[in-house]
MOPAC internal coordinates of N, CA, C and O (Angstrom, degrees):
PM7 1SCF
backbone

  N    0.0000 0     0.00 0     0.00 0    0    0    0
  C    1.4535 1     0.00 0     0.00 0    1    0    0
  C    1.5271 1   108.39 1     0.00 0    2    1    0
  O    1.2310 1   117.34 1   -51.31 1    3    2    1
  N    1.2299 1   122.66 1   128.69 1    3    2    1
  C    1.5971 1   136.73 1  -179.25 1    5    3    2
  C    1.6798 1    91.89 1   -56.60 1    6    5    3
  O    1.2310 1   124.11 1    -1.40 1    7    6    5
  N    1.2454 1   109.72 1   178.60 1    7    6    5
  C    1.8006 1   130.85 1  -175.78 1    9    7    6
  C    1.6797 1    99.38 1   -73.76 1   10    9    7
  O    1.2310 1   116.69 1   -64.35 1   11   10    9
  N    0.9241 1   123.91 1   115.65 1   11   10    9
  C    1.2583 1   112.45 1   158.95 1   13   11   10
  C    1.7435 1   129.97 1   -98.54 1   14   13   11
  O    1.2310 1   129.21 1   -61.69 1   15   14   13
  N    1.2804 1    99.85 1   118.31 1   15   14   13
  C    1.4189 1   115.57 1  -161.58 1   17   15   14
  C    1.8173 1   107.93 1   -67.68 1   18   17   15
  O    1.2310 1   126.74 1   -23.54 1   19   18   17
  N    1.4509 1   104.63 1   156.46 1   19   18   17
  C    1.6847 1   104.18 1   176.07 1   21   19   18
  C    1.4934 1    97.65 1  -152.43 1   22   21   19
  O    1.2310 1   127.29 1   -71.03 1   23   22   21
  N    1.2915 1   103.59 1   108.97 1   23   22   21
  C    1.6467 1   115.37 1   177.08 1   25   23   22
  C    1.7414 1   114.53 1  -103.46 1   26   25   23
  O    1.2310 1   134.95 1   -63.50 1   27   26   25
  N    1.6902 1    88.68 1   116.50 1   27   26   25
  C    1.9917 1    84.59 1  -167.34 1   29   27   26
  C    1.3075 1    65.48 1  -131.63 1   30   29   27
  O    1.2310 1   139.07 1    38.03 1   31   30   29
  N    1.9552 1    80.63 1  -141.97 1   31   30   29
  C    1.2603 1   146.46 1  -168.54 1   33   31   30
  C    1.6361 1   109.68 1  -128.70 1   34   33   31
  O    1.2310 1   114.04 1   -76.37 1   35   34   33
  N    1.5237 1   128.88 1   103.63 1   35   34   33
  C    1.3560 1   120.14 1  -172.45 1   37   35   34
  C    1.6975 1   100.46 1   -75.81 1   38   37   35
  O    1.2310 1   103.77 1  -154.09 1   39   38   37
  N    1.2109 1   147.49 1    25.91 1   39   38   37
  C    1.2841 1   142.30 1   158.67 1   41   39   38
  C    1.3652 1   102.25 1  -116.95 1   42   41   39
  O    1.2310 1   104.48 1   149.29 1   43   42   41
  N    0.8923 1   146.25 1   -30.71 1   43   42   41
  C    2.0002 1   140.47 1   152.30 1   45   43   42
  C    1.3339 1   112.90 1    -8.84 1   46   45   43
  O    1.2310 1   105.95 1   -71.42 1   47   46   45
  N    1.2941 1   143.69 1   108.58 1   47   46   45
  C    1.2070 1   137.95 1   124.50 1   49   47   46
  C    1.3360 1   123.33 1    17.41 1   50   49   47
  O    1.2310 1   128.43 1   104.96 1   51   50   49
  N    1.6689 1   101.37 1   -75.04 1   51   50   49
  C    1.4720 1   102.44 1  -138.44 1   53   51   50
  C    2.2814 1    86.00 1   -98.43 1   54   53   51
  O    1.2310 1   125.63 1   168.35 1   55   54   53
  N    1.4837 1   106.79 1   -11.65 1   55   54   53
  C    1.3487 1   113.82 1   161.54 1   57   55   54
  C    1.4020 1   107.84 1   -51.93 1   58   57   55
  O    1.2310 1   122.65 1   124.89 1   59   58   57
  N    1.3853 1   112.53 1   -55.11 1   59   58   57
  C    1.3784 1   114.29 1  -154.04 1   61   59   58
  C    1.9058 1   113.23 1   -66.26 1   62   61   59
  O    1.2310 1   141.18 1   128.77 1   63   62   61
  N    1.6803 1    76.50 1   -51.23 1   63   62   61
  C    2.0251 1    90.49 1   159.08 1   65   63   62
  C    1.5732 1   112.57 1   -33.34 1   66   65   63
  O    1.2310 1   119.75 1   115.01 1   67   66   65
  N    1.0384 1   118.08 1   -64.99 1   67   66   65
  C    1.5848 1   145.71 1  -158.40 1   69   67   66
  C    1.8889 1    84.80 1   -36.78 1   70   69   67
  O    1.2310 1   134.43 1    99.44 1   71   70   69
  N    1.6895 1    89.69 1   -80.56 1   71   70   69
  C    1.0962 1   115.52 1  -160.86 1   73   71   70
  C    1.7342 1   123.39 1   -67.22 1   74   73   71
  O    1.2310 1   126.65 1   170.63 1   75   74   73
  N    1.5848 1   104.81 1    -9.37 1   75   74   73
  C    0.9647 1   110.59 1   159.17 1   77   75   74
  C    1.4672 1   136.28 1   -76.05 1   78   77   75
  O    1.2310 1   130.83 1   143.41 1   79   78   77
  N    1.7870 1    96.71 1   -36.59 1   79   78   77
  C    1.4912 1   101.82 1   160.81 1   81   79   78
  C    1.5091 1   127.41 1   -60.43 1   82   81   79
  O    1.2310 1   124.66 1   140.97 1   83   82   81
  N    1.1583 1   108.66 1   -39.03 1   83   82   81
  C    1.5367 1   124.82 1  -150.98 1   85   83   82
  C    1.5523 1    90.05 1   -71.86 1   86   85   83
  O    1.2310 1   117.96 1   145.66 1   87   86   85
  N    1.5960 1   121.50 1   -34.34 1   87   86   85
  C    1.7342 1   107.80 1  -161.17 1   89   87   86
  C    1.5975 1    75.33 1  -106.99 1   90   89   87
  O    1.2310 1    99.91 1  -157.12 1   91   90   89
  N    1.4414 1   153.92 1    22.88 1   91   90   89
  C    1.3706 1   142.01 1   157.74 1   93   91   90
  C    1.6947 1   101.56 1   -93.59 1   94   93   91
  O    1.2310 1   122.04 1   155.45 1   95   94   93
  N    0.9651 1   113.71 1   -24.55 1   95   94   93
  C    1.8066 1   125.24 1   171.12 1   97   95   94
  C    1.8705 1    92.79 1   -87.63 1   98   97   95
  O    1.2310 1    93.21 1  -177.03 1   99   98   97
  N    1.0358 1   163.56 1     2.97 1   99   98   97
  C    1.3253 1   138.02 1   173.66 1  101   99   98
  C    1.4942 1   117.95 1    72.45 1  102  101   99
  O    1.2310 1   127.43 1  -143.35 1  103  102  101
  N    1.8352 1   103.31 1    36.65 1  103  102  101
  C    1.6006 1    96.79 1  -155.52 1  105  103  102
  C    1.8711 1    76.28 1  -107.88 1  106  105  103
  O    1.2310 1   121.12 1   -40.32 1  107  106  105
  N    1.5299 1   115.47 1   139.68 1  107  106  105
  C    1.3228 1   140.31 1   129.22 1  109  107  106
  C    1.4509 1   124.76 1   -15.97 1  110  109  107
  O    1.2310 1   112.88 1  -139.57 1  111  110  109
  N    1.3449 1   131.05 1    40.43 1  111  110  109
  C    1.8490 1   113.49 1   176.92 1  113  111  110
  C    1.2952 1   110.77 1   -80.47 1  114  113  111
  O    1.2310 1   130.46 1    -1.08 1  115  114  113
  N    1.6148 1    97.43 1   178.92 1  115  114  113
  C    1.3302 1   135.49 1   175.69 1  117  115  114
  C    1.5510 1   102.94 1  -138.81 1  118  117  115
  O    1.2310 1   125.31 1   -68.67 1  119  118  117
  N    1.5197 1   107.41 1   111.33 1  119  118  117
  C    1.5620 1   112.47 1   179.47 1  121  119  118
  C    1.6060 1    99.57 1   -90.63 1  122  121  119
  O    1.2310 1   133.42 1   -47.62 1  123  122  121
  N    1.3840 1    91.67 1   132.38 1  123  122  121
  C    1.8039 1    98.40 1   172.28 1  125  123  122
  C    1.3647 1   103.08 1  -140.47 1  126  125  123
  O    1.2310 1   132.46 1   -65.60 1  127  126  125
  N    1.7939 1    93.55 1   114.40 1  127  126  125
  C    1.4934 1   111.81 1   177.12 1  129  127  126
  C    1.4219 1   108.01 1   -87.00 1  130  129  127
  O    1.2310 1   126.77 1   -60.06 1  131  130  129
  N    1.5192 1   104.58 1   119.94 1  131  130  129
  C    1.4914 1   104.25 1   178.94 1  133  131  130
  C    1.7196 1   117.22 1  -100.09 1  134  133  131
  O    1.2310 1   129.96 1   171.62 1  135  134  133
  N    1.0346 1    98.40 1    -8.38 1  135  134  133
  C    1.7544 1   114.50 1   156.53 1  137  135  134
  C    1.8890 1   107.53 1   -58.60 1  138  137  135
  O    1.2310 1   115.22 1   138.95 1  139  138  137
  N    0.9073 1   126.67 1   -41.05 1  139  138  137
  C    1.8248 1   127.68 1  -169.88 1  141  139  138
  C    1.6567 1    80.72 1  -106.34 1  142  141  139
  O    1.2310 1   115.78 1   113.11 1  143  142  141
  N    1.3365 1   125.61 1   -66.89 1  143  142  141
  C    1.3215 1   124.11 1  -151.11 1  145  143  142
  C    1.8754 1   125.89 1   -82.74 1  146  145  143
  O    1.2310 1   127.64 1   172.52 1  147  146  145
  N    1.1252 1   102.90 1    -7.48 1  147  146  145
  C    1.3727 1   107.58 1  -147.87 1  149  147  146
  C    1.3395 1   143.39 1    82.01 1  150  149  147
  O    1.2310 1   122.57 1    15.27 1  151  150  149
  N    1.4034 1   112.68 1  -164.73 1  151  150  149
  C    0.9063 1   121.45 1  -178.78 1  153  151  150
  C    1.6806 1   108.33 1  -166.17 1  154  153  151
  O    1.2310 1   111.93 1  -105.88 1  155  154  153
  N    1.2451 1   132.82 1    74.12 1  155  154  153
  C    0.8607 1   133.84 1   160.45 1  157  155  154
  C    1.7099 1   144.82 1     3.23 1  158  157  155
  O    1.2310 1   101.70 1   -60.44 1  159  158  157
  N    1.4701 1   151.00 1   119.56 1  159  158  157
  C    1.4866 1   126.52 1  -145.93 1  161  159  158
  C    1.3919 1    93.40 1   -81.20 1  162  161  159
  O    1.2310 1   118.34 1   133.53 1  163  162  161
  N    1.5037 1   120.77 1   -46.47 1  163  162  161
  C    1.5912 1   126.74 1  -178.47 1  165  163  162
  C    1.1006 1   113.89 1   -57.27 1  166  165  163
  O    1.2310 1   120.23 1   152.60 1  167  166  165
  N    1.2567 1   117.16 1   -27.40 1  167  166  165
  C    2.1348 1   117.22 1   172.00 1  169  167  166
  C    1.7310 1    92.66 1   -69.69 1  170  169  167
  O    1.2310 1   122.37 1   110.31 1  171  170  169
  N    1.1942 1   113.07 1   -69.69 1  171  170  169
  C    1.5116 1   115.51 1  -166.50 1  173  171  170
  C    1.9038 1   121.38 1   -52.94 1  174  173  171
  O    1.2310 1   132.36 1   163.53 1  175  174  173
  N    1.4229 1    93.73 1   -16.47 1  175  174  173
  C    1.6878 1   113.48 1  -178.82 1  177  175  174
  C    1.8755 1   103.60 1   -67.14 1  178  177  175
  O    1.2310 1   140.38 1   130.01 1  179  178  177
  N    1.7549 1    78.06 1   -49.99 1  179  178  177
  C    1.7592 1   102.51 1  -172.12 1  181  179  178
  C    1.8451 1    99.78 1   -44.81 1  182  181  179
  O    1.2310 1   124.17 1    98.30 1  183  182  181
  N    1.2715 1   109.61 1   -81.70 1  183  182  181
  C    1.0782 1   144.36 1  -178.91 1  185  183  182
  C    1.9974 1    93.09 1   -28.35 1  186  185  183
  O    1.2310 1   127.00 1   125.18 1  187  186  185
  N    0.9530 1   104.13 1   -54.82 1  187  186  185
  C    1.2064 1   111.12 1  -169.42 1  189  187  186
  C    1.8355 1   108.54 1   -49.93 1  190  189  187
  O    1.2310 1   134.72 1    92.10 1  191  190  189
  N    1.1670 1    89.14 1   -87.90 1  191  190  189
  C    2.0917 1   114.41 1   159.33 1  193  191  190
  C    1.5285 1    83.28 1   -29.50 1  194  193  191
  O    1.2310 1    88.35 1   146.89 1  195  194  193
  N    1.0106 1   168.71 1   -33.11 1  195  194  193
  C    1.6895 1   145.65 1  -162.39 1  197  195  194
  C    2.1142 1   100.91 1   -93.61 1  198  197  195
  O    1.2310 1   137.85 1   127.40 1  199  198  197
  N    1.2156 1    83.03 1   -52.60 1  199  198  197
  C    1.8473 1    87.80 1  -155.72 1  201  199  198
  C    1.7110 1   102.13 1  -121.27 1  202  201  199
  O    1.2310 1   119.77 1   167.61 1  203  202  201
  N    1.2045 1   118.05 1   -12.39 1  203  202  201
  C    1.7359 1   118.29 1   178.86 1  205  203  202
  C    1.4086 1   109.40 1    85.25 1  206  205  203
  O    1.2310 1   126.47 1   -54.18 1  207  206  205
  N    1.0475 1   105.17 1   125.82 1  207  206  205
  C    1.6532 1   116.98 1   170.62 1  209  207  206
  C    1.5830 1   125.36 1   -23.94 1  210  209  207
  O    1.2310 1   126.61 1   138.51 1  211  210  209
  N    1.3258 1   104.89 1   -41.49 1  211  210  209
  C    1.3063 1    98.49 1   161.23 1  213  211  210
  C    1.4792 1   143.45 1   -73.49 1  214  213  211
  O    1.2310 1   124.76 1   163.72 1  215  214  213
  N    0.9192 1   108.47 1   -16.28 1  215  214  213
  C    1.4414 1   146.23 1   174.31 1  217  215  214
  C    1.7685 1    86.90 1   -47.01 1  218  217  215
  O    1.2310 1   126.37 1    94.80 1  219  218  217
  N    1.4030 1   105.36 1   -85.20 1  219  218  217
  C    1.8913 1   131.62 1  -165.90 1  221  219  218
  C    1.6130 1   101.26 1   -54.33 1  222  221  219
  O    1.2310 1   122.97 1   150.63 1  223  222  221
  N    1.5124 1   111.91 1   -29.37 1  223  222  221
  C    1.8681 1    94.49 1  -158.31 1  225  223  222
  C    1.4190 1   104.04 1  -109.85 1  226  225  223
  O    1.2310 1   129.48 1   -43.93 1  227  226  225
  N    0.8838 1    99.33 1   136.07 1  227  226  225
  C    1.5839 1   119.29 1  -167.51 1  229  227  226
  C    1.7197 1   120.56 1   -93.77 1  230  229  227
  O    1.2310 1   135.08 1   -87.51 1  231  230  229
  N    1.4086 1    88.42 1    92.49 1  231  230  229
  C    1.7859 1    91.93 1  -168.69 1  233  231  230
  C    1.6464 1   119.99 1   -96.48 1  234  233  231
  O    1.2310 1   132.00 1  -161.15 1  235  234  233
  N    1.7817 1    94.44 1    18.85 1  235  234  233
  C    1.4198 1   102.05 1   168.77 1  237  235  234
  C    1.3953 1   128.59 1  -101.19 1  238  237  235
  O    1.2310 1   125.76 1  -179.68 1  239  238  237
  N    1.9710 1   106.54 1     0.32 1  239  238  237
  C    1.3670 1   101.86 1  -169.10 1  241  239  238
  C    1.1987 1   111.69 1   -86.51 1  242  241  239
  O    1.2310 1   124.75 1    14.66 1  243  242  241
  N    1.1936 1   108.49 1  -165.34 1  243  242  241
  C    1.2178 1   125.10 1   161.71 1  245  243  242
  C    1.9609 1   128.86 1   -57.46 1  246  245  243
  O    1.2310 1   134.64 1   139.01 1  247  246  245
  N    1.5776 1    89.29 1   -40.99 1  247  246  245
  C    1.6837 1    90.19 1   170.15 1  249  247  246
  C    1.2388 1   129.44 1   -78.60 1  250  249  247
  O    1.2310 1   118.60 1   155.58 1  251  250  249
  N    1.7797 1   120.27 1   -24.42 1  251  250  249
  C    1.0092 1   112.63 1   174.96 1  253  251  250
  C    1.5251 1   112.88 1   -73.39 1  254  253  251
  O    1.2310 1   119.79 1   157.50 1  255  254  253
  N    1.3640 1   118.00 1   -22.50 1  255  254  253
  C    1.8206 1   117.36 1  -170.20 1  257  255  254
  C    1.5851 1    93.16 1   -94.41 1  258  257  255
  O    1.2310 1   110.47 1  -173.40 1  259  258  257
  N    1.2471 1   135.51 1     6.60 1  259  258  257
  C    1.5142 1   116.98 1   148.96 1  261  259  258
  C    1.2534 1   109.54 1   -99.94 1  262  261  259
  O    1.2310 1   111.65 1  -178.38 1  263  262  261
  N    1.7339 1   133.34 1     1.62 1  263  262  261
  C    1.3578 1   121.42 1   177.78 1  265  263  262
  C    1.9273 1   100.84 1  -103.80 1  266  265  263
  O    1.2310 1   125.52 1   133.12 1  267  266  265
  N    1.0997 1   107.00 1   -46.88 1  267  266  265
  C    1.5929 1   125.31 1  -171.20 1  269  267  266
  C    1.5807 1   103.15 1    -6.12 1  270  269  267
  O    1.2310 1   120.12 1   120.08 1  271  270  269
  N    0.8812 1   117.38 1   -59.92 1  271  270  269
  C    1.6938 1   119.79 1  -164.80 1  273  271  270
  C    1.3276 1   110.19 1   -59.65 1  274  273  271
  O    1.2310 1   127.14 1   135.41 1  275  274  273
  N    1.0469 1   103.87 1   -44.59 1  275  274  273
  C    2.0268 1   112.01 1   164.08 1  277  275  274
  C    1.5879 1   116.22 1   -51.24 1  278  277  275
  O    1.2310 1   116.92 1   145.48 1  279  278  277
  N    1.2348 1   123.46 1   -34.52 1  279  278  277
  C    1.5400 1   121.80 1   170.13 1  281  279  278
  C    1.5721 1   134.16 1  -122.62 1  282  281  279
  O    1.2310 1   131.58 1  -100.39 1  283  282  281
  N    1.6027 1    95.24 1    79.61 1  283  282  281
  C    1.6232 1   104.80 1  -172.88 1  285  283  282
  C    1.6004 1   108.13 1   -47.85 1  286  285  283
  O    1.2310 1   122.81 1   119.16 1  287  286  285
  N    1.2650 1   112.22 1   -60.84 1  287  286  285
  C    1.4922 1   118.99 1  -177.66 1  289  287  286
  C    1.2295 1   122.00 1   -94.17 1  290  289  287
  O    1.2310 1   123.07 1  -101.62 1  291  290  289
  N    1.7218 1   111.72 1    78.38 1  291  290  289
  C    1.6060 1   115.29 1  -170.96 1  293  291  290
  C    1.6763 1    91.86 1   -82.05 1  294  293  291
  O    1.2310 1   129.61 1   -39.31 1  295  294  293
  N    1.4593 1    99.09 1   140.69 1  295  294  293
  C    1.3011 1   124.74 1   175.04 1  297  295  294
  C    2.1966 1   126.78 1  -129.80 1  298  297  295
  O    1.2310 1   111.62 1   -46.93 1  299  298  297
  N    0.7010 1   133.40 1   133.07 1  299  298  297
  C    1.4788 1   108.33 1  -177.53 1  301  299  298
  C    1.3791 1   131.31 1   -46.03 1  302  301  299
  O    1.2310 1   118.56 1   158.58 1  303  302  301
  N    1.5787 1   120.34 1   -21.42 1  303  302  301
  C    1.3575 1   125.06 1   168.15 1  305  303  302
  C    2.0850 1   109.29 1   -58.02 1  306  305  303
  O    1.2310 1   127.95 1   128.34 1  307  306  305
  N    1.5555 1   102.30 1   -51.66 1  307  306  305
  C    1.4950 1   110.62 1  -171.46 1  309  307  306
  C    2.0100 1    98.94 1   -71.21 1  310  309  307
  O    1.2310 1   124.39 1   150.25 1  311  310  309
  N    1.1775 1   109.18 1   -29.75 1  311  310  309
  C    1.1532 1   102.10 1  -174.99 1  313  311  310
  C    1.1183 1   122.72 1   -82.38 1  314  313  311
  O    1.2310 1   114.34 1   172.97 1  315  314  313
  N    1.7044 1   128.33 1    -7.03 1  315  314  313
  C    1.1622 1   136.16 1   176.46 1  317  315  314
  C    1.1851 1    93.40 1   -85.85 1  318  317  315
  O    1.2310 1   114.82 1   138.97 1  319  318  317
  N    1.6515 1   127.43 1   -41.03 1  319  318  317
  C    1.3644 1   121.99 1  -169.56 1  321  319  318
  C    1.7678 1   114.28 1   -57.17 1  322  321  319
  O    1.2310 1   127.31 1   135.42 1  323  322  321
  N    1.5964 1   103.54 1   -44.58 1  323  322  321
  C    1.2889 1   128.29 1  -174.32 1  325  323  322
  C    2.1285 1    99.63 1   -66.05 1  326  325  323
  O    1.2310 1   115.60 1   147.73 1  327  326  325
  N    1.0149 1   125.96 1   -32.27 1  327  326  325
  C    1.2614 1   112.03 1  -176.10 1  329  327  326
  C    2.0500 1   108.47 1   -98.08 1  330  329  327
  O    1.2310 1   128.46 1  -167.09 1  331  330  329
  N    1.2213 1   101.30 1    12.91 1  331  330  329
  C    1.5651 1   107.35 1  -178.55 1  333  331  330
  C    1.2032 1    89.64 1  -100.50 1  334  333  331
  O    1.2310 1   114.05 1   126.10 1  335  334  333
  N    1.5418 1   128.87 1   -53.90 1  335  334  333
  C    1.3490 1   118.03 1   171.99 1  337  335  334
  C    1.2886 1   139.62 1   -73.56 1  338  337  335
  O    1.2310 1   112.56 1   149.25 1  339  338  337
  N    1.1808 1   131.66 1   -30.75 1  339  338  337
  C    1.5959 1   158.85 1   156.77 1  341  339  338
  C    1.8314 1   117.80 1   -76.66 1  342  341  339
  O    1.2310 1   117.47 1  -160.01 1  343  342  341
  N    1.2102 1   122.42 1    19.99 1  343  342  341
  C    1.1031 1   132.72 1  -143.79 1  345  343  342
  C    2.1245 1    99.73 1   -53.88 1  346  345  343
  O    1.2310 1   127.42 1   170.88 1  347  346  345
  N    1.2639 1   103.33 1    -9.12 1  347  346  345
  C    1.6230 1    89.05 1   178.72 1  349  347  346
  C    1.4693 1    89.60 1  -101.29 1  350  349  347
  O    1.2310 1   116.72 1  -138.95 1  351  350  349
  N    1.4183 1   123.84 1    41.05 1  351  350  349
  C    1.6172 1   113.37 1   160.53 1  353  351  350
  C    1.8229 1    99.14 1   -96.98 1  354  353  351
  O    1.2310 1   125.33 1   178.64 1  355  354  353
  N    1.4611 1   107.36 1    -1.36 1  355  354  353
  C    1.6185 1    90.33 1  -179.01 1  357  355  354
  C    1.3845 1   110.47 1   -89.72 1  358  357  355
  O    1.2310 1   114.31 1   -59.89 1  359  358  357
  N    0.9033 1   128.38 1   120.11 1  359  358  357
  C    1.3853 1   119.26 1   150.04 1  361  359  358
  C    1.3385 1   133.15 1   -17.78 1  362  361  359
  O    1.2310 1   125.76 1   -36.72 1  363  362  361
  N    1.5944 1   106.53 1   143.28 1  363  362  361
  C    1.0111 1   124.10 1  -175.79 1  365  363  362
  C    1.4979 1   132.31 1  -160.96 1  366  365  363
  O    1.2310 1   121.89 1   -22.07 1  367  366  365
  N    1.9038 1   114.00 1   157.93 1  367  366  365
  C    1.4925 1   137.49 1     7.18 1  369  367  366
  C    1.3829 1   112.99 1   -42.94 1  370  369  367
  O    1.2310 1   117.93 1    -8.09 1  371  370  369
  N    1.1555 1   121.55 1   171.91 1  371  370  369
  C    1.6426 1   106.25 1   144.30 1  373  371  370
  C    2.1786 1    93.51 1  -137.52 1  374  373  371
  O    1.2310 1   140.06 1   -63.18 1  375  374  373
  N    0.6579 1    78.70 1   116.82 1  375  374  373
  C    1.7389 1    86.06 1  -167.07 1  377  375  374
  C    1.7902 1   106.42 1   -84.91 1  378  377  375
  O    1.2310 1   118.17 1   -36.16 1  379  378  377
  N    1.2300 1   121.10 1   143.84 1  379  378  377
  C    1.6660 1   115.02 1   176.62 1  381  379  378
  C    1.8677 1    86.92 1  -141.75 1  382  381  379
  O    1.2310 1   130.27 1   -33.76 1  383  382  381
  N    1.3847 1    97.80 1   146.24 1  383  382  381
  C    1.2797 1   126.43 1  -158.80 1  385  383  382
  C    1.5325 1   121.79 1  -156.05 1  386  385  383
  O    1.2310 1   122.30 1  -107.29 1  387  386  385
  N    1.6100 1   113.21 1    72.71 1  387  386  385
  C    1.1985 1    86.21 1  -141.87 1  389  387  386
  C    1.7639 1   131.86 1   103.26 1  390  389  387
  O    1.2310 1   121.84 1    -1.83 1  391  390  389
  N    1.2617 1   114.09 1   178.17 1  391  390  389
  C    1.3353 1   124.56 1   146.17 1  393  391  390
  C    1.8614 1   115.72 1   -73.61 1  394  393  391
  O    1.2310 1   129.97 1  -146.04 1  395  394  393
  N    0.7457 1    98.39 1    33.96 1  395  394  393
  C    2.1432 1   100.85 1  -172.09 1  397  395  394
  C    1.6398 1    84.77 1  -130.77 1  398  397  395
  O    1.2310 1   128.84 1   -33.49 1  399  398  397
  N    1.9308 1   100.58 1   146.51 1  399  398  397
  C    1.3790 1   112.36 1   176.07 1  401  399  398
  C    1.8499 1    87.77 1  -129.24 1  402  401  399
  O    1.2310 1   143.81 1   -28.06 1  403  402  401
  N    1.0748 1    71.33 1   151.94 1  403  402  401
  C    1.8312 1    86.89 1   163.85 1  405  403  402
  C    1.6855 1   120.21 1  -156.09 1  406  405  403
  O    1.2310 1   123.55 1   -58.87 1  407  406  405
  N    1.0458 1   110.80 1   121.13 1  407  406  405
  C    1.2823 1   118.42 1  -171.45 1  409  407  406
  C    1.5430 1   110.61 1   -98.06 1  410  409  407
  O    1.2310 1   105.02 1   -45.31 1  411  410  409
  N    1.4646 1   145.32 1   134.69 1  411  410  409
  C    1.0602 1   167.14 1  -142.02 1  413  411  410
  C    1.5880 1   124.46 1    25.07 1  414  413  411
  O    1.2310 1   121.19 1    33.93 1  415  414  413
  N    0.9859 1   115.32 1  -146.07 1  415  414  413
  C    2.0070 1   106.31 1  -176.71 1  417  415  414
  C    1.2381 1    95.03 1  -109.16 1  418  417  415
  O    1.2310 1   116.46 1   -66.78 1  419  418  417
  N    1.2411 1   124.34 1   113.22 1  419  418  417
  C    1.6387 1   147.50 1  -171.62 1  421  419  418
  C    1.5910 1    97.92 1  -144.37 1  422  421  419
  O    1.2310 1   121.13 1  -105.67 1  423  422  421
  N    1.4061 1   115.44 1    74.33 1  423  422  421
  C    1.4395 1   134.64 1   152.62 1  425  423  422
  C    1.9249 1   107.81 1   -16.57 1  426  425  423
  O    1.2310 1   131.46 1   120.62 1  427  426  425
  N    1.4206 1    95.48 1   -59.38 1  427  426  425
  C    1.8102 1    96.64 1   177.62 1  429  427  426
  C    1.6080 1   114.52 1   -60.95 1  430  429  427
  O    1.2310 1   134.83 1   123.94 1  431  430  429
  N    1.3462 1    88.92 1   -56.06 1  431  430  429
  C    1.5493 1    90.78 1  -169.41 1  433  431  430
  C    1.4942 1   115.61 1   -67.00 1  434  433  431
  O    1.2310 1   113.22 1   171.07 1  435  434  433
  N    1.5015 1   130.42 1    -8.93 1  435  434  433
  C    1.6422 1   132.31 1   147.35 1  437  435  434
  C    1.4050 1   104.17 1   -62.09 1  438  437  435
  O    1.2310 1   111.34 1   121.83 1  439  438  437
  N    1.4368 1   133.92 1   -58.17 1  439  438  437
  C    1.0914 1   106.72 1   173.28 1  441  439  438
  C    1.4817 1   137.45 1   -47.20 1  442  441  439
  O    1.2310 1   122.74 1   126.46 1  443  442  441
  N    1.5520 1   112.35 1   -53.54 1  443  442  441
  C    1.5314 1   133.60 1   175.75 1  445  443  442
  C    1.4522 1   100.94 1   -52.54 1  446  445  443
  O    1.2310 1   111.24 1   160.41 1  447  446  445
  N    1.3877 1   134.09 1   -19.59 1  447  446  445
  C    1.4510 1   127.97 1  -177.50 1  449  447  446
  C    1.9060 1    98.09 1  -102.40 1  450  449  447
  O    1.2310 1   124.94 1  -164.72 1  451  450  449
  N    1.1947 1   108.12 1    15.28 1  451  450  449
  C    1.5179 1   107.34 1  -166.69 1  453  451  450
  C    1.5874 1   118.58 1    25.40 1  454  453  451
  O    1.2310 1   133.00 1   -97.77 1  455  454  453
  N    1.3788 1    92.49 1    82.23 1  455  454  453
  C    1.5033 1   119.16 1   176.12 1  457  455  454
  C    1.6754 1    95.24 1  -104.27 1  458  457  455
  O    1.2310 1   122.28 1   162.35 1  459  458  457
  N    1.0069 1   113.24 1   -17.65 1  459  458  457
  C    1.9496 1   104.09 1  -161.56 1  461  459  458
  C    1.8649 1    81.84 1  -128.31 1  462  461  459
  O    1.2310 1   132.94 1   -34.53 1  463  462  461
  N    1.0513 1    92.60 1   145.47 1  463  462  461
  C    1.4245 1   121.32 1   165.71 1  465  463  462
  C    1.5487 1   125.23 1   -64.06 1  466  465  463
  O    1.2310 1   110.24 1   -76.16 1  467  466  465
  N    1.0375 1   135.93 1   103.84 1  467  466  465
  C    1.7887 1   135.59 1  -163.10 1  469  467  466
  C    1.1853 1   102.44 1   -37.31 1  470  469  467
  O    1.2310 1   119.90 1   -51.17 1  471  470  469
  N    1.2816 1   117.80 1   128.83 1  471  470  469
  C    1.5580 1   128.90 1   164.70 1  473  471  470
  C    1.4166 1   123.06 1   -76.39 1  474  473  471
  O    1.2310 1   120.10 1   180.00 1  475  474  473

């Protein structure tokens, strides 16, 4: 199995979950902090084309409900703009594995992406 990558936030919760399972399964990552590191527009384009913009942006945190009032008409153009600048408005894990995305800690869906080894 190639490296499977996990792009958070290493103070996240549901990161830490992620990443706790993934090396309790014997899984290979690559942590990519996009808080220090980014996040690239062509990674986030990618990401996009897989699961839809809504999918990635996170309109439950904290950053989007101190920005919200600023964008009556969120659209995927403003929202790509909004997660290049705000980059912990994306959600998270978002895990790549492969050609397979998976966005947050979904225990099944590591399995269903055969992240864990058959029991």
């Amino acid at each position: 199995m190639s490296k499977v990558v996990v792009y958070g936030i290493p103070n996240c919760n549901s990161v830490k979950k992620a990443i706790d399972w993934l090396n309790n399964h014997k899984v290979d990552i690559v942590f990519h902090n996009y808080k220090k590191e980014g996040v690239e527009i062509q990674k986030l384009k990618a990401w996009i084309a897989q699961v839809g913009w809504e999918t990635i942006f996170n309109k439950k945190g904290t950053t989007w409900k101190s920005i919200a009032d600023q964008y009556k008409n969120l659209n995927e153009k403003i929202a790509i703009e909004i997660m290049l600048t705000h980059n912990s408005i994306i959600k998270r894990p978002i895990i790549e594995s492969g050609k397979k995305l998976i966005v947050g800690f979904d225990e099944e869906a590591y399995i269903t992406a055969g992240l864990s080894p058959a029991v």
